[in-house]
N, C-alpha and C positions, 0 to 999 in steps of 0.2 A: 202888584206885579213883582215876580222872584227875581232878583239879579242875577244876570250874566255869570255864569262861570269864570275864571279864570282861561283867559286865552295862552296853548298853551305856547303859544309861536312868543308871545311876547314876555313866556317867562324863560323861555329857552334863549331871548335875545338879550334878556337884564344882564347887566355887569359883572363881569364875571367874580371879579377883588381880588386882591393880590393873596395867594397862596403860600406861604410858606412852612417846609419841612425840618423838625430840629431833631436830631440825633443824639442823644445823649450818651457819647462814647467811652467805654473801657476797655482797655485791649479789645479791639474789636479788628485788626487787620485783615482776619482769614475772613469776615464774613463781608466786610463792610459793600467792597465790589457787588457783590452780590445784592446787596440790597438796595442800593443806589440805580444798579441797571436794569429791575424790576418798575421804577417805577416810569408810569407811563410819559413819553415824552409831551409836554407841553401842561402837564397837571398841574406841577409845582412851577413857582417864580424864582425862588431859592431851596437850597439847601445850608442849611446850619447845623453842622458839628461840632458841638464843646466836649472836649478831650478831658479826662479825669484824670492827667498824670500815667498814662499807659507808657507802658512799658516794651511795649512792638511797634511794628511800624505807622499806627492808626494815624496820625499828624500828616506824616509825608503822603501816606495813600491819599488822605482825603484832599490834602492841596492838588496832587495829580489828575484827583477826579474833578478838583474846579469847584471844590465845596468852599464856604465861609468857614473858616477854623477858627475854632475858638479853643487857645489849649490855657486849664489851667495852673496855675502855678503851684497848687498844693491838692490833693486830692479832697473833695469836699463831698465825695458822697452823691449818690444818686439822685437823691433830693436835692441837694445843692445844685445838682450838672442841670438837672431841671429849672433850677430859679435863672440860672444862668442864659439859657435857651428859650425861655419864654422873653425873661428880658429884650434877648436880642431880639424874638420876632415881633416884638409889640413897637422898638425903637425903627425898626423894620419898615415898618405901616401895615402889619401883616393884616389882612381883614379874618384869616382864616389859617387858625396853626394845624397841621399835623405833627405830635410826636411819634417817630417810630423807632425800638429800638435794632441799630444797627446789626445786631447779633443774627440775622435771618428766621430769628425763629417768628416773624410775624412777615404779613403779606403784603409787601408794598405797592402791589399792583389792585389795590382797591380804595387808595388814598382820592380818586376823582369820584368816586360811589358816596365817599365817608362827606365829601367836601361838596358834594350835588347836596347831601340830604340837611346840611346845614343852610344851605344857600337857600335852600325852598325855604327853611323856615321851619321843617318839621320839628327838628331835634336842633337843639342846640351843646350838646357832648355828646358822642359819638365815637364805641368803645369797637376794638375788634375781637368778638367771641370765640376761643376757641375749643369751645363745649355745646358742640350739638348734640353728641350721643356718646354715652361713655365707650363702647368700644371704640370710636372714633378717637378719643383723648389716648386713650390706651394702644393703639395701633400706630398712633402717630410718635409713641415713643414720651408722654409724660411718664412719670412713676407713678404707682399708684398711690403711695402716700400723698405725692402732691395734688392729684386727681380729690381723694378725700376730703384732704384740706380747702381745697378750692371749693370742692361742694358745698360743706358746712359753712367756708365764711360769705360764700355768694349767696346763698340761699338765709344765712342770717342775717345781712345786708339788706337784703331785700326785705325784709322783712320790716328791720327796725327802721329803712327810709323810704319803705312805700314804694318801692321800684318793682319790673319785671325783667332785668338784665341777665344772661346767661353767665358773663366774666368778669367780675369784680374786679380782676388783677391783670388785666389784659395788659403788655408795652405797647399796642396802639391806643391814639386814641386823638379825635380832632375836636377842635374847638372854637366857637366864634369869639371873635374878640369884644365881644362883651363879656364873654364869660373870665377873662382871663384879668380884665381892665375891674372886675368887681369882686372877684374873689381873692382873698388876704392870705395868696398862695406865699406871699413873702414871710409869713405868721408860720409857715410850715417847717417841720422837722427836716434836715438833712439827709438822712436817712431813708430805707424803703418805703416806712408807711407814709411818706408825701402823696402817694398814691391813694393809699385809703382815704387821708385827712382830703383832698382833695374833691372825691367823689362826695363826701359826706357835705362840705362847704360848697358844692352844686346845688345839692338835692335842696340843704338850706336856704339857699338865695333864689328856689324859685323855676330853674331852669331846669329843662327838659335834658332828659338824658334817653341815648338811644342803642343798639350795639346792630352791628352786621359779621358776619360766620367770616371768620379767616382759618385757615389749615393747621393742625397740628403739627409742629416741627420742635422736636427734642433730638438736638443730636451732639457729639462731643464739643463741635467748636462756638457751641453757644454759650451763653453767660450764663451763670442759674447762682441761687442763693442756697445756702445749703441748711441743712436739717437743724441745725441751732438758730441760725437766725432767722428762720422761718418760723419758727416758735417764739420767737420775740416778735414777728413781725402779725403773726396772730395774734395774739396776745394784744398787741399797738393797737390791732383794729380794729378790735372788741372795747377797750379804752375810749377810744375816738366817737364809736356808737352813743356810748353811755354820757359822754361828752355833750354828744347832739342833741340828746333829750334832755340833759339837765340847763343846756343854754334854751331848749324851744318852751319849755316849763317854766321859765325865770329863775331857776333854783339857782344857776352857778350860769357865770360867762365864762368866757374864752377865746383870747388873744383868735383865734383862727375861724371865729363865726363873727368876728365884728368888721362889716366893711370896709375896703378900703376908701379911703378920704381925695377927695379931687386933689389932683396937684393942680 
């Protein structure tokens, strides 16, 4: 005799867990408003913003908006604001983090979509794609060199770690807190490629990764990385690949595929 289905009354009544959203801000004043009142009421439990030493109003707006501020005292970089904000939502009790960043060029009104699809169980990383269709990337105001770049390294990504994801470099992105409690994000660089190094220490430890379609939005008062360090941060993420197979091979370890250790 086949079992029962999954009833779905009583997966719609399971526990919801506490939600929490970290912002990983940089001068982000003009946008932040905006991205905070996007998101839908009662989705998130909190919000968490660590401030990188900005330079405009970002601190004051967000205590106005009633956010957790977390300003720090030297700038430490992207990757760093990240370690910072995980920290917090894990001390938190977070069951389920979203990162998004505050700059509006990502969709905050799909963070209870991103946070269904972990709770079922499907996915447990969950990216938000902003590459449906290249005219779409291009009408929404990316450049085209970035367009290209992003194709080559998603499409080499997927390659070297078995995936079928549209956005390798997305600023959304949610995560269950198993993923966050296992992976040796603290082994990560300061820097952009936390991002790459990130995904690739996913794929390794097992876990499912998943993406959903957010809007293209390129516009002046967003944050963007520019054409030198973008080529460094190419470059990091092709590094990081080669990394992955030389630790899944035995050839070579590395600080950022070895587990972390129970406290």
């Amino acid at each position: 005799m086949s079992e029962s289905p999954v009833d779905p009354q009583a997966v719609s009544e399971a526990p919801r867990g506490r939600v929490v959203a970290v912002m990983p801000a940089y001068n982000a004043a003009r946008t932040l408003k905006k991205t905070v009142d996007d998101i839908p009421v009662g989705s998130v439990d909190e919000i968490v913003l660590v401030d990188d030493c900005s330079s405009d109003d970002t601190v004051a707006l967000a205590r106005d908006l009633g956010l957790t501020v977390i300003p720090h005292e030297k700038n430490l970089g992207p990757g760093g604001n990240q370690k910072t904000c995980y920290r917090t939502a894990l001390d938190s009790g977070a069951d389920y983090v979203v990162m998004i960043h505050p700059d509006y060029q990502y969709d905050s009104r799909v963070i209870p979509v991103a946070v269904e699809i972990l709770r079922l169980g499907i996915c447990d990383v969950i990216l938000g794609s902003r590459i449906r269709t290249r005219r779409e990337a291009l009408d929404g105001g990316m450049p085209g060199w970035k367009y290209i770049a992003n194709r080559f390294l998603t499409t080499t990504e997927n390659i070297a770690l078995g995936q079928n994801l549209g956005d390798f470099h997305s600023g959304f992105r949610a995560y269950r807190r198993e993923v966050l409690e296992t992976i040796p994000w603290q082994n990560n660089t300061d820097d952009f490629a936390f991002d790459s190094q990130f995904l690739a220490q996913s794929v390794y430890f097992g876990f499912k990764l998943g993406d959903i379609p957010v809007p293209v939005r390129y516009f002046d008062e967003m944050s963007s990385i520019n054409f030198r360090r973008s080529v460094k941060y190419g470059n990091t993420t092709l590094l990081i690949l080669a990394q992955f197979w030389l630790q899944k091979l035995g050839l070579k370890r590395f600080a950022i595929f070895d587990k972390q250790r129970s406290k």
